[in-house]
N, C-alpha and C positions, 0 to 999 in steps of 0.2 A: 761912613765918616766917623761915627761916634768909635768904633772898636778900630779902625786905622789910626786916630790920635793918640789912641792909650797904648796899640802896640808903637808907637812913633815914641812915647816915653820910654827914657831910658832907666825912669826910677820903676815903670812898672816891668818892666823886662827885667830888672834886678830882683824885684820881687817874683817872677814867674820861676827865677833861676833858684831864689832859694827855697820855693817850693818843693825842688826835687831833691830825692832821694837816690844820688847817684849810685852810693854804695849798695843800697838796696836792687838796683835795676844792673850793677855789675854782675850781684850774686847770683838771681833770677834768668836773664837775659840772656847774659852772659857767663855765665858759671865760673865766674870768678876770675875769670880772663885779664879782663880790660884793669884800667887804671880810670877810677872815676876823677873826672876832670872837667873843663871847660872846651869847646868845641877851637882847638888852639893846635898851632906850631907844635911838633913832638921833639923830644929833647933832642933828637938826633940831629936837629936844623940848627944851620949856624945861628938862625935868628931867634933862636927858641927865648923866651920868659919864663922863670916859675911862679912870676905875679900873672901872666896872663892865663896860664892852666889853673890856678888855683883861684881867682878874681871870682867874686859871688860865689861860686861852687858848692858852697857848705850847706847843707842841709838844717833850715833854720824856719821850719813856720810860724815861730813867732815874730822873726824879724819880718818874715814875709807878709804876713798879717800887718806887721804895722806899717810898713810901707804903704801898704793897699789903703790901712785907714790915713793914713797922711795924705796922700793922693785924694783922697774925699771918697773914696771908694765904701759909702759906710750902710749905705742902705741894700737890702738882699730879699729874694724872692721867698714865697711861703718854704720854698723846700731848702733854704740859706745858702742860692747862689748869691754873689753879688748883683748889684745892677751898675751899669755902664752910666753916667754922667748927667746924660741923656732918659733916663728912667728906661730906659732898653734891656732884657738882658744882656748879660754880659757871658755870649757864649762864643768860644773859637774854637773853628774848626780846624784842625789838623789834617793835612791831606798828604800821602804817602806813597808810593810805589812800592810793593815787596819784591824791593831785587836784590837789594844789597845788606841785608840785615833782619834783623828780628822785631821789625817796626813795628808789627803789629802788637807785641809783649811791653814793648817799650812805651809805646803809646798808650796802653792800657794802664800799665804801673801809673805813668804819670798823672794821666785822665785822675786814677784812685787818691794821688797823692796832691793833687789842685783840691781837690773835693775840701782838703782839711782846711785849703786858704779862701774859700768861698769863690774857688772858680771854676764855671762847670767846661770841662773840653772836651770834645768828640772826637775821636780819631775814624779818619776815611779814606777807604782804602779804592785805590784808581789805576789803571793803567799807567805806566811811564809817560807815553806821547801825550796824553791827555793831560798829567799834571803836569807836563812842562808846556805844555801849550796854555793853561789855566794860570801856571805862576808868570807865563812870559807876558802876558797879559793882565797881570795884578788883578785877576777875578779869583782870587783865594784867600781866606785867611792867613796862614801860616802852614807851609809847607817843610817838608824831612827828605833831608839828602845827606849824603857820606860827604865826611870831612875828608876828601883828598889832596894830595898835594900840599899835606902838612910838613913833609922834609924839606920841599920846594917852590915857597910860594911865588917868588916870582912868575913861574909857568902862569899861574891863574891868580893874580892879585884879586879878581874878583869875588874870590871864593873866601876872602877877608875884609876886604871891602866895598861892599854890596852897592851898585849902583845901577840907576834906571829902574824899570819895576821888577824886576827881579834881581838880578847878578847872582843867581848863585843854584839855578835848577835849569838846564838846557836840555834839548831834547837829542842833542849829538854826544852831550856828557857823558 
């Protein structure tokens, strides 16, 4: 309950977003490939935004830090995680499938780059069926899936706006 309310905050999910370092995990990751952005509609789509690809995006730890202390997020464990609300840490686990990308690099980078806004995250790495049976069932923290069906959202409107305990990791996907 205590780390479902905070990720349920939209001020602390702005702050998890400007913890990352997109450009840095393009270069790594992706050797320079990609376009760092937000997980959005591609310009290709008639419904595309460039406030929606660019929203939060910016790599900013100080903002993200103060978000975190505004949220009351002020106290942290000997080794300077935060602590969750609750006096709990405040650890999320990221849970993954390696099928469709380089999640494992990515999750690492990012794990590295929470570290500097006092948040500690585990990336874990799982079978497909099993983390879609885990997220269809809201027994995870935060799970990693490919933005598809970005030229065409109506095919899967669920894959933007997430509803029931998951919308957005299936296991026929």
């Amino acid at each position: 309950p205590g780390l479902r309310e905070l990720l349920g905050n939209l001020d602390f999910r702005i702050a998890l977003s400007h913890g990352m370092n997109r450009s840095d995990i393009n270069e790594l990751a992706y050797q320079g490939f990609g376009t760092p952005r937000q997980a959005s509609l591609i310009p290709q789509s008639a419904y595309f935004k460039e406030e929606h690809a660019t929203r939060y995006a910016d790599y900013d730890p100080d903002k993200a830090n103060q978000i975190l202390d505004e949220l009351g997020l002020t106290e942290r464990d000997s080794d300077g995680f935060r602590l969750r609300p609750d006096g709990e840490s405040l650890l999320i686990t990221v849970e993954y499938a390696p099928v469709f990308g380089p999640w494992r690099d990515v999750l690492q980078m990012i794990s590295e780059q929470w570290q500097a806004i006092g948040i500690r995250m585990v990336p874990k790495e799982e079978d497909r069926a099993l983390l879609a049976e885990r997220a269809g069932a809201a027994e995870h923290d935060v799970s990693v899936g490919t933005m598809d069906y970005c030229a065409t959202p109506l095919i899967r409107p669920d894959r933007f706006v997430p509803y029931g305990a998951s919308g957005v990791y299936e296991s026929n996907a």
